[in-house]
C-alpha positions as CSV (number, residue, x, y, z in Angstrom):
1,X,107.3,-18.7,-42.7
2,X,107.3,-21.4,-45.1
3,X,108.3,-19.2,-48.4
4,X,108.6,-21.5,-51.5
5,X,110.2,-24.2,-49.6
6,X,112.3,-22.7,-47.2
7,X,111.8,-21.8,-43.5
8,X,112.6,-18.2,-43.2
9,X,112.1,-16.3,-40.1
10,X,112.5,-12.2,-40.1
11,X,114.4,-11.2,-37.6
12,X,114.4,-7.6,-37.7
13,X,111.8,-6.1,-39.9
14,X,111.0,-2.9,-41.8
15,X,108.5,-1.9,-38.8
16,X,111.7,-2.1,-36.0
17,X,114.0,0.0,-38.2
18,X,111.4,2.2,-39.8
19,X,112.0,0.9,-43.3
20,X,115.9,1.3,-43.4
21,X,116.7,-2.6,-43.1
22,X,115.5,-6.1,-42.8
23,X,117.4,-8.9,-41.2
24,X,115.9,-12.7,-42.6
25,X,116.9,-16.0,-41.1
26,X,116.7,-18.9,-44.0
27,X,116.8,-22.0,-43.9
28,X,116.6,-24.8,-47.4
29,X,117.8,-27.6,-48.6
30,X,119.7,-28.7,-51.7
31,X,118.2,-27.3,-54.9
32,X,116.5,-24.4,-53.6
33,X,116.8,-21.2,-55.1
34,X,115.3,-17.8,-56.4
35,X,114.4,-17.4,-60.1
36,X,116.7,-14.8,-62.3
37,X,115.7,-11.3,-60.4
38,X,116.4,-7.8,-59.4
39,X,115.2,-6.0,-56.7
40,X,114.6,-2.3,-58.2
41,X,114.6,-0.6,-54.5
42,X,117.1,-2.5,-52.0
43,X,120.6,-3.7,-52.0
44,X,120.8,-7.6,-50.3
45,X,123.6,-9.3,-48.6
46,X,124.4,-13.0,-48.0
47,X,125.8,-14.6,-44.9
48,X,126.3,-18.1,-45.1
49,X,126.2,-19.1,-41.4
50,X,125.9,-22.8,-42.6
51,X,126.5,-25.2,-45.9
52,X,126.7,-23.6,-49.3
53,X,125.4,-21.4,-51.8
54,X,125.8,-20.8,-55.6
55,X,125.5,-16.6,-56.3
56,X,124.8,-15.3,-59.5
57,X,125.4,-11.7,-60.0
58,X,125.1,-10.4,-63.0
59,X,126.0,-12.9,-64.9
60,X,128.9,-14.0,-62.9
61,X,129.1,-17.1,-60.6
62,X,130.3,-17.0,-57.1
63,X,130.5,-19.9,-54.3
64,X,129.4,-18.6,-50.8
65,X,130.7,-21.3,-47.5
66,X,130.6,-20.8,-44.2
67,X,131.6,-17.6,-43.1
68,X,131.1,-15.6,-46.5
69,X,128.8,-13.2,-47.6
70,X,128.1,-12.2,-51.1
71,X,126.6,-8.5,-51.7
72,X,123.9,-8.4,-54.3
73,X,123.5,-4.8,-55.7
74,X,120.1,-3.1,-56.6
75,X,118.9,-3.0,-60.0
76,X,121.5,-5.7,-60.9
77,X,120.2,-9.3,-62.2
78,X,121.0,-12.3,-59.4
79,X,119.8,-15.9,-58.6
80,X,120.8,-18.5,-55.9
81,X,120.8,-21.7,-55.4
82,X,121.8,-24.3,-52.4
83,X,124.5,-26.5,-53.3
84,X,125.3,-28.0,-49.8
85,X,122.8,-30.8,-48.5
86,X,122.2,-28.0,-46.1
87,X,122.4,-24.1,-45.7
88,X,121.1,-21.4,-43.2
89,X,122.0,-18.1,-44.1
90,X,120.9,-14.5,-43.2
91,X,120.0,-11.8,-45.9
92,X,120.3,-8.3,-45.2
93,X,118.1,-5.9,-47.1
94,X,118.5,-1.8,-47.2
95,X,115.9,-0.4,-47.1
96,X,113.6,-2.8,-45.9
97,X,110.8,-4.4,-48.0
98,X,112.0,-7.5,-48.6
99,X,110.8,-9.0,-45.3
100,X,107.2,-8.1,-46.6
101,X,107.2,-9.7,-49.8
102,X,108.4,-13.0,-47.7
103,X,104.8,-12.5,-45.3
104,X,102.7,-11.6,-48.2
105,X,104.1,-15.3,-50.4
106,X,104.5,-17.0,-47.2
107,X,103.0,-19.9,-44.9
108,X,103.2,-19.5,-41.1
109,X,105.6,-22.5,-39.5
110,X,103.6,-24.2,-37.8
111,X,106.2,-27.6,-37.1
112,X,109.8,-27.7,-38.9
113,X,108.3,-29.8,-41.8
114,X,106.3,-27.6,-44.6
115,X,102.6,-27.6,-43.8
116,X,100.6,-30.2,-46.2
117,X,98.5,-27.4,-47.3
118,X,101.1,-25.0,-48.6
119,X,100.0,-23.9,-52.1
120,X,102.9,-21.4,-53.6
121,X,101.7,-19.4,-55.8
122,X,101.7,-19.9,-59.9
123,X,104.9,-18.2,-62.0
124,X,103.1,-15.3,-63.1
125,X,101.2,-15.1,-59.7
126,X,104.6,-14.8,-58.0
127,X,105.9,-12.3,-60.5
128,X,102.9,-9.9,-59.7
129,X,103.5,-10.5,-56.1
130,X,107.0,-9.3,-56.7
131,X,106.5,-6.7,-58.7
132,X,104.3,-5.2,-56.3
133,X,107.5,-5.3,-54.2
134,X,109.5,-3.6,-56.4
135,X,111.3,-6.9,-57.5
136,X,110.9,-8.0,-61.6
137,X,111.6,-12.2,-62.1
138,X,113.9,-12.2,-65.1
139,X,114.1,-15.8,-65.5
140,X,113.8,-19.4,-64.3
141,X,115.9,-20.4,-61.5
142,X,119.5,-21.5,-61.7
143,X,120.3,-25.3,-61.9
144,X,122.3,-26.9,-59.1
C-alpha cells in the first residue's frame, strides 16, 4: 500500500494472529514522517532494518540506525521522521489494529513508484480516520 508516501506492506496482520499483533514492512524516503500521535489501544515498536530514523517519545528525541529498535508505548505522544536518504523498517503493533488503519488510508502498489492518482486524505480527514482507529493526531509532523 501506498500510505501517505510510503510503501508499506503488512506482513502479518490482525486476521493471522486474531487481533493480538501486526507486523508492517515500510518503506520512505527522507522527510517522511507521522504527525504528533498516540495510539490509545496498542503499544508499537521500531526496527530499523535499513537507514535512519528520528523517534520522538514523549517529548524526548531518539536516533534509530540499523539494527535498533525504538519501543513507542500506548497512550504516550510520539512522531517520526526519516533522516537517512533511505530507511525500511518494520513496526510491530500489540494488539493489532494498526495494520487496518494503513488499508483503510492506503493506495494498493501497483509499481514501486506512488500511483499518479493517490489522493491522501485532508488533515482533519485523516484525524477522523484515526480516531476511528483508536489513534488521536496531536500535532504537525516533526521537521527533519
Amino acid at each position: 500500500m501506498w500510505f501517505l508516501g510510503a510503501l508499506d506492506r503488512v506482513l502479518v496482520g490482525g486476521a493471522e494472529t486474531a487481533g493480538r499483533l501486526a507486523v508492517l514492512e515500510h518503506r520512505a524516503e527522507r522527510g517522511h514522517g507521522s504527525p504528533l500521535h498516540r495510539h490509545d489501544l496498542d503499544d508499537e515498536t521500531f526496527f530499523v532494518l535499513e537507514g535512519e530514523l528520528r523517534v520522538e517519545v514523549d517529548g524526548r528525541a531518539l536516533t534509530a540506525g540499523a539494527g535498533t529498535a525504538a519501543f513507542l508505548p500506548r497512550k504516550v505522544p510520539h512522531a517520526f521522521v526519516v533522516t537517512s536518504p533511505q530507511v525500511r523498517y518494520l513496526t510491530v503493533s500489540e494488539p493489532a489494529g494498526f495494520d487496518d488503519f494503513v488499508l483503510e488510508v492506503g493506495t494498493p502498489a501497483t509499481s514501486d513508484g506512488p500511483p499518479s492518482d493517490e489522493h491522501p486524505p485532508t488533515p482533519a480527514e485523516l484525524a477522523e480516520i484515526a480516531r476511528r482507529h483508536n489513534i488521536e493526531i496531536l500535532g504537525p509532523p516533526i521537521a527533519p
